[in-house]
N, C-alpha and C positions, 0 to 999 in steps of 0.2 A: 546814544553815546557816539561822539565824533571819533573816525578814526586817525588813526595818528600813523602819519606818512614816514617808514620806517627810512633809513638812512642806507646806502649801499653799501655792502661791505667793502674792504680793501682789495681783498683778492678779486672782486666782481667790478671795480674800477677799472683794478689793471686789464682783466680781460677784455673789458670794452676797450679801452686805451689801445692794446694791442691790436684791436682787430679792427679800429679804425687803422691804426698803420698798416695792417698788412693791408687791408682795402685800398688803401691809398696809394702803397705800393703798386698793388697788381693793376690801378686804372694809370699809373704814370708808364706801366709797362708797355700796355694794352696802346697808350697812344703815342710810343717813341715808336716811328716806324722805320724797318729795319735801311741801313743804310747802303747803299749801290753804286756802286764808283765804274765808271763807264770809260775805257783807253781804247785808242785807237788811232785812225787816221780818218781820210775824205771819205772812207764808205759807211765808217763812224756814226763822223760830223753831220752828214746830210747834206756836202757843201753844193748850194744850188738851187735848196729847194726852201723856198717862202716858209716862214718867215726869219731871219737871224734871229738867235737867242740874244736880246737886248745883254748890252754889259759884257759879252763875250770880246775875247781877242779878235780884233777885224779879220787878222790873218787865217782863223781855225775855223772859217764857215761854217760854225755848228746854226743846227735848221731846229726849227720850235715843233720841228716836224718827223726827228732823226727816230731811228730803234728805237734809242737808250731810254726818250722821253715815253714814248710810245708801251715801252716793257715796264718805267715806275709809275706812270698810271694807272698799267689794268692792275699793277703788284700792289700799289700802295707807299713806293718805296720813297725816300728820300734819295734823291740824284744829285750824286757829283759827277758830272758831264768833265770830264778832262780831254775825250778826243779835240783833234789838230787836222785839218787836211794839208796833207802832207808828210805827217809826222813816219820817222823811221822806228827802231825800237829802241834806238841810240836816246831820243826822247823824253822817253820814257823816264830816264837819269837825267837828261840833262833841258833845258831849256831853249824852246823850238824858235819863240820870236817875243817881242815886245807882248808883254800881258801875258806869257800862256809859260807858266813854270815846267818844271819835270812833271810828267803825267804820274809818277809815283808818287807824287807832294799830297795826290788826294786819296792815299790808301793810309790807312790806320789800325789799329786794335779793335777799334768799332764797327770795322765795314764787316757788312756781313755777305753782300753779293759782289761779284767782279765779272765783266765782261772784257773780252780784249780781241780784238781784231784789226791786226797790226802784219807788215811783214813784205807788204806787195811793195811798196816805195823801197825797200834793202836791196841794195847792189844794183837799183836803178831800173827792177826789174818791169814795172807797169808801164813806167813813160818811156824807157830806154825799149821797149820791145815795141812799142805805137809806133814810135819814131821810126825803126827800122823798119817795120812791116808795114808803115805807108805807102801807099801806090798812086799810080794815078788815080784820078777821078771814078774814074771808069772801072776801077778795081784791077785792071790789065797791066802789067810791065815784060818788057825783056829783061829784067833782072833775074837772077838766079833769085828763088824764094827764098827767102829772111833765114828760114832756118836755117839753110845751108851757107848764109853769109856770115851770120852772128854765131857759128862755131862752138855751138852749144854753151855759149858763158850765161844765158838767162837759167839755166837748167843747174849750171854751176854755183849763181848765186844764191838758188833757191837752198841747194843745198849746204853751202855757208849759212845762209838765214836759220837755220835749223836750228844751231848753236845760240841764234840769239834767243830765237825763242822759248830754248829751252833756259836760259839765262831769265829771260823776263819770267816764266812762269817761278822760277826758284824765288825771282827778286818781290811777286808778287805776294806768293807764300810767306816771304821770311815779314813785311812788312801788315800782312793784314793774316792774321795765323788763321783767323774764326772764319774766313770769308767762304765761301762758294763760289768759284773759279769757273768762268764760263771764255774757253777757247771759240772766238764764231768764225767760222768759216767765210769764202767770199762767194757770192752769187755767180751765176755763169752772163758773163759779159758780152761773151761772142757762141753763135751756134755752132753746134759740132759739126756741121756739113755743111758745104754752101756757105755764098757769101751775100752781101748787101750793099753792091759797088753803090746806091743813088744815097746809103746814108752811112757806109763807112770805109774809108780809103783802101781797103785792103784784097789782095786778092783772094778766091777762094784754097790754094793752099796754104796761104798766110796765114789767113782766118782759124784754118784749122791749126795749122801751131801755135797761135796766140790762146785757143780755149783749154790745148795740151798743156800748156804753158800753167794755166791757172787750174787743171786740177792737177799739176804737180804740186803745186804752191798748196794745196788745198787738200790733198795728200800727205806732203809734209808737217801741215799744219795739226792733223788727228793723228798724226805719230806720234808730234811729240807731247799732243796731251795725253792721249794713251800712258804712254810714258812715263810722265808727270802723274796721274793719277786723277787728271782732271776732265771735265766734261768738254767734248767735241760738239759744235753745232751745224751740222751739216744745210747749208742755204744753198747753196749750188744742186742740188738731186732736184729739190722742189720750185728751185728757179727755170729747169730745160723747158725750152720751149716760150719762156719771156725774157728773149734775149733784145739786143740793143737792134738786131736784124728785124724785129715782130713790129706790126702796125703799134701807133699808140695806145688805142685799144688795149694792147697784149701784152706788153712790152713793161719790164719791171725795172728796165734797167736803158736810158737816153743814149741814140747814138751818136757818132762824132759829127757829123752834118746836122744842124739845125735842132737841136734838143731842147724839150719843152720841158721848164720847171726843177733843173736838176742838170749838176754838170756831169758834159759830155762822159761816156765810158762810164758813168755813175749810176746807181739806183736812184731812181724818183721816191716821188713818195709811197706810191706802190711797193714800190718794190721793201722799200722800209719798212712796212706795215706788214709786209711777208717775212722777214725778218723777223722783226718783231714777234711773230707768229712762231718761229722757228724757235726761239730763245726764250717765249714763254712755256712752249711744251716741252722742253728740257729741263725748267724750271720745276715743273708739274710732275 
């Protein structure tokens, strides 16, 4: 006797029904990858270093080669790349140059990570302090050193910048609620002792208040996410010793004389890759 192929019930339809949808659900989950919105300025961008992110704003030298790309490949993530070199934290809100909106236009309800390393261009403090603390060639001047000439206003803007950035972190918060808020820090650009008159203008006490200079900035900077409640990433401890002073070999960061691959006072790609590194094990 042949058997007779019985007919599913109703309630054994639906559960199949349903558990194809949850399946379906949890694979559409599994492959939305989470989304990473990347702010900043030139130390950002990578401005310098091969290759441009095709379609980028010409002005915001972002590099195929910066952190932020560097951090959503090994994550997985989806990148909204918003840094500008040059960008203040003014920016941020409003728009920097042709093609490059307010860097807040790519934060949403959906972003899940944020990086932001922002703050050195406020009150003119990166290029306003080179400028001053340039020397001769030779690294030598009869000039009173920088510090004593520029009357402590770099040390004063940093600590106006504070305000901003405790401003940006509120504005980031209020804009992306779900995100993971990642404060980075900036790399140490100049050594703490000694100078490097054949590859940067500066004398050796200059030198040394221009690196004072940047871990106040860098100081302020883990206050105020402290503060905030958000995560600090310290690059500068793990940068001493691959300063813009160090053979290229060493060197994570190009000096102002003759810099390979990466603009002057800037991180190479090394140095981004160390980065990089920094901001994945905070992740972690």
């Amino acid at each position: 006797m042949r058997l007779r192929r019985r007919s599913a019930t109703p309630a054994i339809v639906s559960a199949s029904v349903a558990g194809l949808i949850a399946g379906a659900t949890a694979v559409a989950v599994a492959d939305d990858p989470p989304e990473y919105v990347a702010l900043g300025a030139s130390f950002s961008a990578g401005v310098g270093i091969p290759s441009p992110v095709p379609g980028s704003p010409s002005g915001c030298g972002r590099s195929t080669s910066n952190f932020p790309r560097t951090v959503a490949e090994e994550q997985g993530y989806r990148l909204k790349d918003m840094s500008c070199g040059g960008a203040q934290t003014r920016h941020l809100t409003t728009s920097q140059t042709a093609g490059q909106p307010p860097q807040f236009d790519g934060l949403s309800s959906t972003t899940d990570v944020v990086t932001m390393q922002i703050g050195y261009n406020d009150g003119n403090v990166y290029s306003g302090s080179i400028a001053d603390c340039s020397q001769t060639a030779s690294g030598s001047s009869q000039l009173a050193p920088c510090e004593a000439r520029t009357l402590g206003r770099y040390s004063a803007e940093i600590q106006v910048t504070a305000a901003n950035i405790a401003a940006a972190i509120a504005g980031v918060k209020d804009r992306a609620p779900s995100a993971r808020i990642l404060v980075v820090g900036y790399p140490a650009v100049y050594p703490q002792q000694g100078n490097c008159p054949g590859r940067n203008p500066f004398s050796a006490p200059d030198t040394a208040f221009l690196d004072r200079l940047e871990v106040e900035l860098n100081t302020m900077l883990k206050t105020q996410a402290q503060s905030a409640g958000v995560d600090f990433v310290d690059t500068y401890g793990p940068s001493v010793g691959h300063d813009s002073c160090k053979p290229q070999s060493t060197r994570w960061v190009e000096p102002y004389t003759n810099p390979i691959g990466a603009l002057r006072l800037h991180p190479n790609a090394k140095g981004h890759q160390q980065v990089a590194k920094a901001v994945l094990a905070a992740l972690d």
